[in-house]
mmCIF file of the N, C-alpha and C atoms, coordinates in Angstrom:
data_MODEL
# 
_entry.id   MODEL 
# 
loop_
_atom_site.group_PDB 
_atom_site.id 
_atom_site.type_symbol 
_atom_site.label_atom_id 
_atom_site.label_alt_id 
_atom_site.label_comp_id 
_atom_site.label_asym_id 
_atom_site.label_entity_id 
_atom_site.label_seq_id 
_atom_site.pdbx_PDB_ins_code 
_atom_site.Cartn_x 
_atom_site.Cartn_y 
_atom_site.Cartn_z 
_atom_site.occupancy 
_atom_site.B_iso_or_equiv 
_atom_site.pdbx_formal_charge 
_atom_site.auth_seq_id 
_atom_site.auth_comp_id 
_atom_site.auth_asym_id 
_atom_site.auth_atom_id 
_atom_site.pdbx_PDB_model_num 
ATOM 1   N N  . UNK A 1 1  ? -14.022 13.006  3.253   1.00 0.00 ? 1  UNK A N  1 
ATOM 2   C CA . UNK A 1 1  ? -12.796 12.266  3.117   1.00 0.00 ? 1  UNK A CA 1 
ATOM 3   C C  . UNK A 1 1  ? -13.134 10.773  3.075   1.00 0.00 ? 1  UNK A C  1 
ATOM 4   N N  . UNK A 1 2  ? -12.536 10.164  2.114   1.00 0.00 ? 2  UNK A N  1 
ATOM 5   C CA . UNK A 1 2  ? -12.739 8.458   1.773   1.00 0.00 ? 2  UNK A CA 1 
ATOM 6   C C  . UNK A 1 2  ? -11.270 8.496   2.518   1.00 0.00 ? 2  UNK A C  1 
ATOM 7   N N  . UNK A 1 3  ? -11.646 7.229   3.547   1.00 0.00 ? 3  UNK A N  1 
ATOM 8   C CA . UNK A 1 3  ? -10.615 6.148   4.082   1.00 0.00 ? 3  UNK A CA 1 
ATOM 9   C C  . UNK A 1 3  ? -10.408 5.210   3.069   1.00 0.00 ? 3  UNK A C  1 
ATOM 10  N N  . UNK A 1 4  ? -9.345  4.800   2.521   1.00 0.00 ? 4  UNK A N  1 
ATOM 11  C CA . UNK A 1 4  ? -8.915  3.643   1.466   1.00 0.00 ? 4  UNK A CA 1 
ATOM 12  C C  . UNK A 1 4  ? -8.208  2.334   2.227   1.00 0.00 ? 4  UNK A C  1 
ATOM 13  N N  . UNK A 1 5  ? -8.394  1.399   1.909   1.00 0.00 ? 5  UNK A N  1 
ATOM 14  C CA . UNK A 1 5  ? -7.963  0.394   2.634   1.00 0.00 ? 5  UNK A CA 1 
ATOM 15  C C  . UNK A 1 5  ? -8.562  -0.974  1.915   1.00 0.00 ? 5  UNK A C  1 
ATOM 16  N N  . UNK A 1 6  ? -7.792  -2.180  1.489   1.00 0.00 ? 6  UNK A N  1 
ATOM 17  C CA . UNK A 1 6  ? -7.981  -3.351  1.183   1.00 0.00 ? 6  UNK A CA 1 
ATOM 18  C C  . UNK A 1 6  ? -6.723  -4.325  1.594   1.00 0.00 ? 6  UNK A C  1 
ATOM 19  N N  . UNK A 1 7  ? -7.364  -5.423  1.427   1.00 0.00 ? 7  UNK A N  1 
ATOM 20  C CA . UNK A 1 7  ? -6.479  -6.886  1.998   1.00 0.00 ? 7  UNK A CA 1 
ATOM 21  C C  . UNK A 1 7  ? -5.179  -7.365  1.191   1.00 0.00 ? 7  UNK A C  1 
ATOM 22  N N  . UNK A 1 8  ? -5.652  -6.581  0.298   1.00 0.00 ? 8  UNK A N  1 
ATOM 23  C CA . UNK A 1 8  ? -4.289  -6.930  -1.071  1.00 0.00 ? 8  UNK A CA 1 
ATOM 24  C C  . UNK A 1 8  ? -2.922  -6.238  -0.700  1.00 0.00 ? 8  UNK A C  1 
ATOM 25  N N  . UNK A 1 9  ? -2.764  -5.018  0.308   1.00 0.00 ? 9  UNK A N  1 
ATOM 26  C CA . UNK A 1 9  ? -1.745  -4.825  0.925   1.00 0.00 ? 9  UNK A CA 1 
ATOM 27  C C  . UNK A 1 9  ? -1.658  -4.665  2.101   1.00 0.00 ? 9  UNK A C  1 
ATOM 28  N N  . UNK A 1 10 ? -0.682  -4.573  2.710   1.00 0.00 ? 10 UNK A N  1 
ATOM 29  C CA . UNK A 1 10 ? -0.178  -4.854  4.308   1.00 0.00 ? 10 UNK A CA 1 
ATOM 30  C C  . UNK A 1 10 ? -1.097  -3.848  5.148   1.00 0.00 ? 10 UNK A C  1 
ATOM 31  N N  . UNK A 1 11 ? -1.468  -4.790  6.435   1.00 0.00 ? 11 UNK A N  1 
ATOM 32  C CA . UNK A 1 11 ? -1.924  -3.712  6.990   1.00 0.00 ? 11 UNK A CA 1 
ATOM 33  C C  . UNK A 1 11 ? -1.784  -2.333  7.784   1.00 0.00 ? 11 UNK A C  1 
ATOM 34  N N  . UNK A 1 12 ? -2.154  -1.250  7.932   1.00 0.00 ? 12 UNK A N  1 
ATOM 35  C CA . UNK A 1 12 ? -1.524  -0.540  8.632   1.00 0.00 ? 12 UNK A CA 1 
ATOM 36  C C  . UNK A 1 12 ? -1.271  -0.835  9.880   1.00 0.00 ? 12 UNK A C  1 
ATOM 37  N N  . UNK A 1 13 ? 0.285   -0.793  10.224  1.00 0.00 ? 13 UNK A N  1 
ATOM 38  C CA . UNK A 1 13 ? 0.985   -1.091  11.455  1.00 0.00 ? 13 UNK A CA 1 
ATOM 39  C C  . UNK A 1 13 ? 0.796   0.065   12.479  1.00 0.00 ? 13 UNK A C  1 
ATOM 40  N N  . UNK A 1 14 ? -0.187  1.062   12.692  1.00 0.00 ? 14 UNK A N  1 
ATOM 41  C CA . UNK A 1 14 ? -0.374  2.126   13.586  1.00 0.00 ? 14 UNK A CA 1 
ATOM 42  C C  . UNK A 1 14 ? -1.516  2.861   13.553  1.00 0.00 ? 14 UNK A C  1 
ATOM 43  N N  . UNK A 1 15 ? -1.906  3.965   13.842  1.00 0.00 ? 15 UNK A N  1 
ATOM 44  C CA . UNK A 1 15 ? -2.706  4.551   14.725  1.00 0.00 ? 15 UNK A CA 1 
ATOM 45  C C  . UNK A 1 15 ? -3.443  5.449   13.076  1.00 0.00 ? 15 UNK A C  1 
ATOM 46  N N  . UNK A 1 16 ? -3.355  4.605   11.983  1.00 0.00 ? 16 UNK A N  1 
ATOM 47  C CA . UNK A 1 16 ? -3.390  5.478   10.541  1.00 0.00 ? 16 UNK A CA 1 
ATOM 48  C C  . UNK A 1 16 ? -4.237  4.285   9.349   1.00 0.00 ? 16 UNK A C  1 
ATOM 49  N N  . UNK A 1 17 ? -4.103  5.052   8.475   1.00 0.00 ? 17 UNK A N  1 
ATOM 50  C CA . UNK A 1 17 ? -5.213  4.135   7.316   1.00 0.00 ? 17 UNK A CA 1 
ATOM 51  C C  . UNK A 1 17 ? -3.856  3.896   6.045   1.00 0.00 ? 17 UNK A C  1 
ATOM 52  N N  . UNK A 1 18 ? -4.187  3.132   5.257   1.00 0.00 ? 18 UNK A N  1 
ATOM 53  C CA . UNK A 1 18 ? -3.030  2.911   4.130   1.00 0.00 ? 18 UNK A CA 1 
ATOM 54  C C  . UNK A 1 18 ? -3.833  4.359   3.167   1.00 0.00 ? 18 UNK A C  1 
ATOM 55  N N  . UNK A 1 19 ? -4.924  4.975   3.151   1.00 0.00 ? 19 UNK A N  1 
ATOM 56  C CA . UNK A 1 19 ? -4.880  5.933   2.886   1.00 0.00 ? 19 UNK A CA 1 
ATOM 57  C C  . UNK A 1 19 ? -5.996  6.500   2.918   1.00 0.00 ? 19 UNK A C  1 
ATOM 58  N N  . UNK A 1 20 ? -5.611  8.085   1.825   1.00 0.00 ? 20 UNK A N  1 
ATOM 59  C CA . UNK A 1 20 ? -7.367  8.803   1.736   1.00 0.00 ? 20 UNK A CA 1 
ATOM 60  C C  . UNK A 1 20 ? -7.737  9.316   0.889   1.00 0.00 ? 20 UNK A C  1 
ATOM 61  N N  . UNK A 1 21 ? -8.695  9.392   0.324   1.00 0.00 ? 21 UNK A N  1 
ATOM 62  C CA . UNK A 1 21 ? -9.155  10.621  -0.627  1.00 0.00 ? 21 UNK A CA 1 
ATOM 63  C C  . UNK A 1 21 ? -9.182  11.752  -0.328  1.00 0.00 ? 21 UNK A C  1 
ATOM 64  N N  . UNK A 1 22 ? -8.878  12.911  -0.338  1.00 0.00 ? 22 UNK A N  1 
ATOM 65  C CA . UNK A 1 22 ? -10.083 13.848  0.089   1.00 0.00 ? 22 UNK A CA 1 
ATOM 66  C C  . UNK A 1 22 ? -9.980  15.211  -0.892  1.00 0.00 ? 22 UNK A C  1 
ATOM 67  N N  . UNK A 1 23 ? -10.635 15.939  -1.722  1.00 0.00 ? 23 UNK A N  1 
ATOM 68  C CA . UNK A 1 23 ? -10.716 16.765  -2.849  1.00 0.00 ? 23 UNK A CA 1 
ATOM 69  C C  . UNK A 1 23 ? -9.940  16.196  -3.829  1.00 0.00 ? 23 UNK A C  1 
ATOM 70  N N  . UNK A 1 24 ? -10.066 14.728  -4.116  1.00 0.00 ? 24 UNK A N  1 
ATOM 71  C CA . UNK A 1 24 ? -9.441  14.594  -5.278  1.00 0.00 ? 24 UNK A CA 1 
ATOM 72  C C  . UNK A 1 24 ? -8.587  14.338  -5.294  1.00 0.00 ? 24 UNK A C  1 
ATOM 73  N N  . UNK A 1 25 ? -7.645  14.060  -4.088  1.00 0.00 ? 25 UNK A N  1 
ATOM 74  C CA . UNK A 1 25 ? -6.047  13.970  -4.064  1.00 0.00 ? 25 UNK A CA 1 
ATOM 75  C C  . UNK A 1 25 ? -5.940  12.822  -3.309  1.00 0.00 ? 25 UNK A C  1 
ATOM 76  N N  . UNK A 1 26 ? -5.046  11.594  -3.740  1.00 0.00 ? 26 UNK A N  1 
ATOM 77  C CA . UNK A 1 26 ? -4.696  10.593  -2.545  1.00 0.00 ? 26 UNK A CA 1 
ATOM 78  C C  . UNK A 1 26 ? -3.659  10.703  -1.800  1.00 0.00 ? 26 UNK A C  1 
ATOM 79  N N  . UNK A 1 27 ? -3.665  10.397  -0.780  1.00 0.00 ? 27 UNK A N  1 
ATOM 80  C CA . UNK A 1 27 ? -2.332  10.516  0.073   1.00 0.00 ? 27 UNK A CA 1 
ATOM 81  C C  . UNK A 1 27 ? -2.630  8.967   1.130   1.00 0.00 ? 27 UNK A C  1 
ATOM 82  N N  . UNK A 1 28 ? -1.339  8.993   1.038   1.00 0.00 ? 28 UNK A N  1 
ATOM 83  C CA . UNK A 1 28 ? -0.525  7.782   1.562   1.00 0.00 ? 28 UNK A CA 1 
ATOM 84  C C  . UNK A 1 28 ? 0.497   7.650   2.817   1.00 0.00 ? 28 UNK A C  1 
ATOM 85  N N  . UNK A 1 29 ? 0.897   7.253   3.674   1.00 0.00 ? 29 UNK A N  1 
ATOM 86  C CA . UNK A 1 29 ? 1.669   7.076   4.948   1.00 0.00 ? 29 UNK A CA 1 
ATOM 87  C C  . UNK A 1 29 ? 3.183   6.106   4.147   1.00 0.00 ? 29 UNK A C  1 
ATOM 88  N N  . UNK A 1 30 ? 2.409   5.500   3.160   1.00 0.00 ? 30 UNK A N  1 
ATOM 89  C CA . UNK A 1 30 ? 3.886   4.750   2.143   1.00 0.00 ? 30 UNK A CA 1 
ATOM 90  C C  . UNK A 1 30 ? 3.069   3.246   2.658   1.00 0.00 ? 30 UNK A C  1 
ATOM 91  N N  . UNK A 1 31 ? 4.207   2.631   2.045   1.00 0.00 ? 31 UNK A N  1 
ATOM 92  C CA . UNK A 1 31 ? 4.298   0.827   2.218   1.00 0.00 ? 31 UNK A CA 1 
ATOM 93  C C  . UNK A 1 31 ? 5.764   0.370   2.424   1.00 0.00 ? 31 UNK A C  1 
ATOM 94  N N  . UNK A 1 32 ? 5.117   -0.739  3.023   1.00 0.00 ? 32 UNK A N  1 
ATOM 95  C CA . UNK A 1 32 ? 6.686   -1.466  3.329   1.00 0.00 ? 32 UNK A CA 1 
ATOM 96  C C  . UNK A 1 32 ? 6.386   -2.968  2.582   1.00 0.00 ? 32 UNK A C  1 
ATOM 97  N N  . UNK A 1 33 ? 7.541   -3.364  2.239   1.00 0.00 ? 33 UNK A N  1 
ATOM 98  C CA . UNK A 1 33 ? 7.729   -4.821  1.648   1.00 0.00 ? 33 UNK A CA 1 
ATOM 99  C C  . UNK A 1 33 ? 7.469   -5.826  2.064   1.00 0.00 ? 33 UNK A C  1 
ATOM 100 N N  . UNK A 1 34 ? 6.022   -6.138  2.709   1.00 0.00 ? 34 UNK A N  1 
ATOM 101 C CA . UNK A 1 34 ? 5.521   -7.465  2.992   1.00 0.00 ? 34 UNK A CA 1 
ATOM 102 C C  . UNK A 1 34 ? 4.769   -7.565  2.237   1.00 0.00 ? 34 UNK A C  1 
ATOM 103 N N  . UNK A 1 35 ? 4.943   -8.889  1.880   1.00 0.00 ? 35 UNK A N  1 
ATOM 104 C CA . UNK A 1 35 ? 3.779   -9.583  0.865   1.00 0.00 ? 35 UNK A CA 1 
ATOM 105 C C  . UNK A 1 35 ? 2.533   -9.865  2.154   1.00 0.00 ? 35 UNK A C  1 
ATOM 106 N N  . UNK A 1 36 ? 0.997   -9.002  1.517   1.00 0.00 ? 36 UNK A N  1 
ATOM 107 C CA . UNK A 1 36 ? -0.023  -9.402  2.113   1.00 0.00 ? 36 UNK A CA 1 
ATOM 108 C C  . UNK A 1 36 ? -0.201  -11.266 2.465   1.00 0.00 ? 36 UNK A C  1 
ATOM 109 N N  . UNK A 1 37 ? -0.149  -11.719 1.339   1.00 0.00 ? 37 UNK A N  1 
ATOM 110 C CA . UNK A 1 37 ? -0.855  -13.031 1.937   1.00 0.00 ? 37 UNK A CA 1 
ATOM 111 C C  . UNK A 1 37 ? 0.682   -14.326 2.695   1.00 0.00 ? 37 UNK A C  1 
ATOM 112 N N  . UNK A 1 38 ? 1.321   -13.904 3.085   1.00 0.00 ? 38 UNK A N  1 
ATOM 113 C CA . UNK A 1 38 ? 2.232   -14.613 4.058   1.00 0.00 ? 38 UNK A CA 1 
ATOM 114 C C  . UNK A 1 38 ? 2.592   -13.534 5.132   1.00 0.00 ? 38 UNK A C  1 
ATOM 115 N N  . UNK A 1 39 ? 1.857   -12.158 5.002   1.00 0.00 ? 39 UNK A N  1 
ATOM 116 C CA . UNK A 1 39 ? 2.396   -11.319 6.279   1.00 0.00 ? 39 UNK A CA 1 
ATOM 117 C C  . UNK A 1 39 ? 3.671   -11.478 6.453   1.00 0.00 ? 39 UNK A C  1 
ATOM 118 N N  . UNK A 1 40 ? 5.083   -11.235 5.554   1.00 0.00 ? 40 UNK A N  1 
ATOM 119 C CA . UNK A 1 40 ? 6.585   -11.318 5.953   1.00 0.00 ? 40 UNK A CA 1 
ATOM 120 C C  . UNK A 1 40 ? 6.794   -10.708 4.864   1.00 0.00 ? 40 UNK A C  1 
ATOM 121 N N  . UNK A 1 41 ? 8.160   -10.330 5.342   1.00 0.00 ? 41 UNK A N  1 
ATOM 122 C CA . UNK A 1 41 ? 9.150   -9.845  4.073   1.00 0.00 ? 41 UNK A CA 1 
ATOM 123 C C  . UNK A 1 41 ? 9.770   -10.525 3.596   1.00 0.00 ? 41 UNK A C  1 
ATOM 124 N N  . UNK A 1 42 ? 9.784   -11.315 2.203   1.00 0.00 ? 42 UNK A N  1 
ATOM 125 C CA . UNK A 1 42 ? 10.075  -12.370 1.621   1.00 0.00 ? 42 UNK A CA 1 
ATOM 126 C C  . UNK A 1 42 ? 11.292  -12.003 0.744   1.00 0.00 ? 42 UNK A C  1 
ATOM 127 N N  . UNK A 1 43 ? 11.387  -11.258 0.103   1.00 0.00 ? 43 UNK A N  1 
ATOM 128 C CA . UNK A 1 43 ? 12.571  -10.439 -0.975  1.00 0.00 ? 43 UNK A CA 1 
ATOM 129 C C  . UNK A 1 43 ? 13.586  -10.396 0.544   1.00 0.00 ? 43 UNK A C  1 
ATOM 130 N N  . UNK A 1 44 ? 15.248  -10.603 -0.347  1.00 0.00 ? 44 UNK A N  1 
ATOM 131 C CA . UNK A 1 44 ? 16.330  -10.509 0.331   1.00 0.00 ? 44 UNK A CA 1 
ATOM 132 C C  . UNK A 1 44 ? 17.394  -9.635  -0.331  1.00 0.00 ? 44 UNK A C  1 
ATOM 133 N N  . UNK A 1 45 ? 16.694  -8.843  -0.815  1.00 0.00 ? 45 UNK A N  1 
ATOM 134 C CA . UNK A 1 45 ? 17.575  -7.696  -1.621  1.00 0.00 ? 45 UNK A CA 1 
ATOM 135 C C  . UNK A 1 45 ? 16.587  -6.335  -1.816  1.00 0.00 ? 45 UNK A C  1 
ATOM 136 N N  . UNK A 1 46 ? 17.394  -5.509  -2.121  1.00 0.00 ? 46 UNK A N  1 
ATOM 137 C CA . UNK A 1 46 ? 16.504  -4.240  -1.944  1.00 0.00 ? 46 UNK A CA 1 
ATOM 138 C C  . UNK A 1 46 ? 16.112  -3.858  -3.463  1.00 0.00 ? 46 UNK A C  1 
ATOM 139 N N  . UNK A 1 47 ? 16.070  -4.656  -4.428  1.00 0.00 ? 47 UNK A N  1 
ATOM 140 C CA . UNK A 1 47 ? 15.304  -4.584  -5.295  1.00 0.00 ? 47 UNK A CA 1 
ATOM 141 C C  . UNK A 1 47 ? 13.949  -5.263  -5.071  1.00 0.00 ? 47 UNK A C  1 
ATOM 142 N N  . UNK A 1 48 ? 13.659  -6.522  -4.909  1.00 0.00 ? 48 UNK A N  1 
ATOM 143 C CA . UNK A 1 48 ? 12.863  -7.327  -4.214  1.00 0.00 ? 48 UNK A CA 1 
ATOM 144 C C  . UNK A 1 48 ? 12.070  -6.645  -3.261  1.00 0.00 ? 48 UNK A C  1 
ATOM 145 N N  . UNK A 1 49 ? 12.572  -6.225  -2.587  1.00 0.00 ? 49 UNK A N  1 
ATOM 146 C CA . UNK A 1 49 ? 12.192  -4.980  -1.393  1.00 0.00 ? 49 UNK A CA 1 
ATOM 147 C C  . UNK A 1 49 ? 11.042  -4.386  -2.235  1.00 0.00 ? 49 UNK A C  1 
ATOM 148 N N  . UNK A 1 50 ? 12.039  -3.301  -3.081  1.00 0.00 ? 50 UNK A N  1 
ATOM 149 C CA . UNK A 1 50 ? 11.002  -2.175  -3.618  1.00 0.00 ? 50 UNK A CA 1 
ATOM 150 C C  . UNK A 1 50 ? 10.129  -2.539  -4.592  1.00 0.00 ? 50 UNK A C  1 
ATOM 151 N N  . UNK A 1 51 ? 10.318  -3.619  -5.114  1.00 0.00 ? 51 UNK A N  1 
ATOM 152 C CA . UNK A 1 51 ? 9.395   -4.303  -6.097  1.00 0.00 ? 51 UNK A CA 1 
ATOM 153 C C  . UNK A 1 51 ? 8.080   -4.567  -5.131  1.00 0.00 ? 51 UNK A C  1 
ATOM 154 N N  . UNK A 1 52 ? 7.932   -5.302  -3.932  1.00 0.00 ? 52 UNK A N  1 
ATOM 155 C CA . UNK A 1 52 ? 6.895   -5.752  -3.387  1.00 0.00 ? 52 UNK A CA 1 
ATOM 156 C C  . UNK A 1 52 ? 5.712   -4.492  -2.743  1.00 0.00 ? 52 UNK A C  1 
ATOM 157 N N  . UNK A 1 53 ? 7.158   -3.663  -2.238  1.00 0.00 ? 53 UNK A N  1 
ATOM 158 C CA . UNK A 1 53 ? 6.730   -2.002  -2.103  1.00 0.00 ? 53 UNK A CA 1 
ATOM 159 C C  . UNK A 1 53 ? 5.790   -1.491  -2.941  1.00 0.00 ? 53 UNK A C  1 
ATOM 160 N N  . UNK A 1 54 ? 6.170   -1.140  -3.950  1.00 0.00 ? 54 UNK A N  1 
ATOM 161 C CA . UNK A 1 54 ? 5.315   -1.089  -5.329  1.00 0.00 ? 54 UNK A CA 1 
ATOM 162 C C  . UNK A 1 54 ? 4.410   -1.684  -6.038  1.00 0.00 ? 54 UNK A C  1 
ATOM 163 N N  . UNK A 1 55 ? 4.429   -2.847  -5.569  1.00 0.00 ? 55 UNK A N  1 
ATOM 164 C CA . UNK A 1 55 ? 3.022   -3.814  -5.495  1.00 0.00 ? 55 UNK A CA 1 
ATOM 165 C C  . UNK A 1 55 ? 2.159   -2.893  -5.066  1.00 0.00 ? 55 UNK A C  1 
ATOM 166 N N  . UNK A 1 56 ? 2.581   -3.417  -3.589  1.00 0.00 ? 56 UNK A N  1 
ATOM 167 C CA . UNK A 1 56 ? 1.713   -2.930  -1.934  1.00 0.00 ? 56 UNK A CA 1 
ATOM 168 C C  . UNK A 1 56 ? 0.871   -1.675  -2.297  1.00 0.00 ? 56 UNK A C  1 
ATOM 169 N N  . UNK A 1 57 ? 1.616   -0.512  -2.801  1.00 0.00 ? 57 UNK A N  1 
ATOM 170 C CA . UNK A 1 57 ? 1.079   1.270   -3.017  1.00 0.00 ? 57 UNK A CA 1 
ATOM 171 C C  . UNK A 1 57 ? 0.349   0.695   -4.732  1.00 0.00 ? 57 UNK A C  1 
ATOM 172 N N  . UNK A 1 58 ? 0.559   -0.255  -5.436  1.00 0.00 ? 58 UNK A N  1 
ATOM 173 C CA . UNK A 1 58 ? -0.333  -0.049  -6.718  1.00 0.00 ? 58 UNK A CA 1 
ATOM 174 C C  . UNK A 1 58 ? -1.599  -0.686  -6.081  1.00 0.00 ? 58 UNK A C  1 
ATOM 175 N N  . UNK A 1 59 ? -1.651  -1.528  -5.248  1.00 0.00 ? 59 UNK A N  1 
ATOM 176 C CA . UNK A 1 59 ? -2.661  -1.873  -4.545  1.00 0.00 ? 59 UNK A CA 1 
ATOM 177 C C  . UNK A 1 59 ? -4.014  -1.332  -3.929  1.00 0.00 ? 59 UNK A C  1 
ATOM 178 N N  . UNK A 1 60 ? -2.982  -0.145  -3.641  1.00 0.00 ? 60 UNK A N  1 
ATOM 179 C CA . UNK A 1 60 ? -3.658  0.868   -2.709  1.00 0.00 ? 60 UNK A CA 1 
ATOM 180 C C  . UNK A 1 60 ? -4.136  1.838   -3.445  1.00 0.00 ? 60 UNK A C  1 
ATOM 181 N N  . UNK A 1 61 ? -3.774  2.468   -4.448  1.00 0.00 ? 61 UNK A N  1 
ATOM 182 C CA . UNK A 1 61 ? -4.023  2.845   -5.444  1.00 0.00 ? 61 UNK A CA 1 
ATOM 183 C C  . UNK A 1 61 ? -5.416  2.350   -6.085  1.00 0.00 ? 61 UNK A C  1 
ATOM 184 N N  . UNK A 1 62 ? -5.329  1.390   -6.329  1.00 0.00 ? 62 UNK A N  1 
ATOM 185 C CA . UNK A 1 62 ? -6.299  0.677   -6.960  1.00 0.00 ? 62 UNK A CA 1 
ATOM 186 C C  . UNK A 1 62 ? -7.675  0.383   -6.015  1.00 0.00 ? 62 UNK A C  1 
ATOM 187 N N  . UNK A 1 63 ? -7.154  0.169   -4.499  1.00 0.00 ? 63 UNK A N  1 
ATOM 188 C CA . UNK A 1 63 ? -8.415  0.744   -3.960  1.00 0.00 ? 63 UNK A CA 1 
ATOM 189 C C  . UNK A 1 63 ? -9.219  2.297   -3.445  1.00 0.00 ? 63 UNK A C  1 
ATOM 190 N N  . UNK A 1 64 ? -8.197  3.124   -3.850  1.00 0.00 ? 64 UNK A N  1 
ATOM 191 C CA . UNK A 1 64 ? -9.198  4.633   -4.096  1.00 0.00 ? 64 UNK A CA 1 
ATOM 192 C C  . UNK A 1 64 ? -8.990  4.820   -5.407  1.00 0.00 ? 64 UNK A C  1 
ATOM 193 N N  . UNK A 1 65 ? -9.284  3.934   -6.392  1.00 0.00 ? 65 UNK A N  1 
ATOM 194 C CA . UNK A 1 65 ? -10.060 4.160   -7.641  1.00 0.00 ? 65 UNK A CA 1 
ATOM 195 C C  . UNK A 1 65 ? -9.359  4.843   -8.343  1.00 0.00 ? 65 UNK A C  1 
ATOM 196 N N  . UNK A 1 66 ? -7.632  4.514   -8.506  1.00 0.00 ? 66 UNK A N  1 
ATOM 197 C CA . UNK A 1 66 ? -6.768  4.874   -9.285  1.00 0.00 ? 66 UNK A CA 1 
ATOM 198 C C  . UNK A 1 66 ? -5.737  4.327   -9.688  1.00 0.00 ? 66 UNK A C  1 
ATOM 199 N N  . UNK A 1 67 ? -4.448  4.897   -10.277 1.00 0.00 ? 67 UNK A N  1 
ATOM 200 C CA . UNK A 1 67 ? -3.109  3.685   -10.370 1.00 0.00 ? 67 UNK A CA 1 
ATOM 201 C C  . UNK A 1 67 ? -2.226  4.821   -10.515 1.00 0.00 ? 67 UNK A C  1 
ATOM 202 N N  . UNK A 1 68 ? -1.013  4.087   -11.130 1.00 0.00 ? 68 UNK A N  1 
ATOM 203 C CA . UNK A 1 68 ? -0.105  4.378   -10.811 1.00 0.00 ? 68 UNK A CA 1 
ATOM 204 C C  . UNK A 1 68 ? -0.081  5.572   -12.224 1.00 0.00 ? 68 UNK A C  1 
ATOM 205 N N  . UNK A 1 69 ? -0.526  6.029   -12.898 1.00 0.00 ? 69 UNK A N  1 
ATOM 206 C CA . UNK A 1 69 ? -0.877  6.864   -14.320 1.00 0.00 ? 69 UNK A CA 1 
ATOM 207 C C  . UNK A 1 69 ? -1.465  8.058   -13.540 1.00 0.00 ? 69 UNK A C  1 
# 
């Protein structure tokens, strides 16, 4: 099992990894809408919200060597 984890999204707030590999499959705990480099939730609408959200998980994505395809 690959632990996934980089600085480009928020860190995990608990006792868990932002994610994992393991046979090929990633799995995720999710993201929440803080922008990594000010650590806050900056969006004041819940589009904004899920936009930064979706950052955060393409992020994560991108560090176990995949995307959103």
């Amino acid at each position: 099992m690959k632990v996934v984890a980089t600085e480009k999204a928020p860190k995990a707030l608990g006792p868990y990894s932002q994610g994992y590999v393991s046979g090929g499959v990633f799995y995720s705990a999710g993201q929440i809408p803080v922008n990594p480099a000010t650590d806050a939730v900056e969006a004041d609408t819940i589009e904004g919200q899920a936009e930064q959200a979706c950052k955060n998980v393409g992020e994560v994505l991108k560090a176990a060597g995949t995307d959103f395809d």
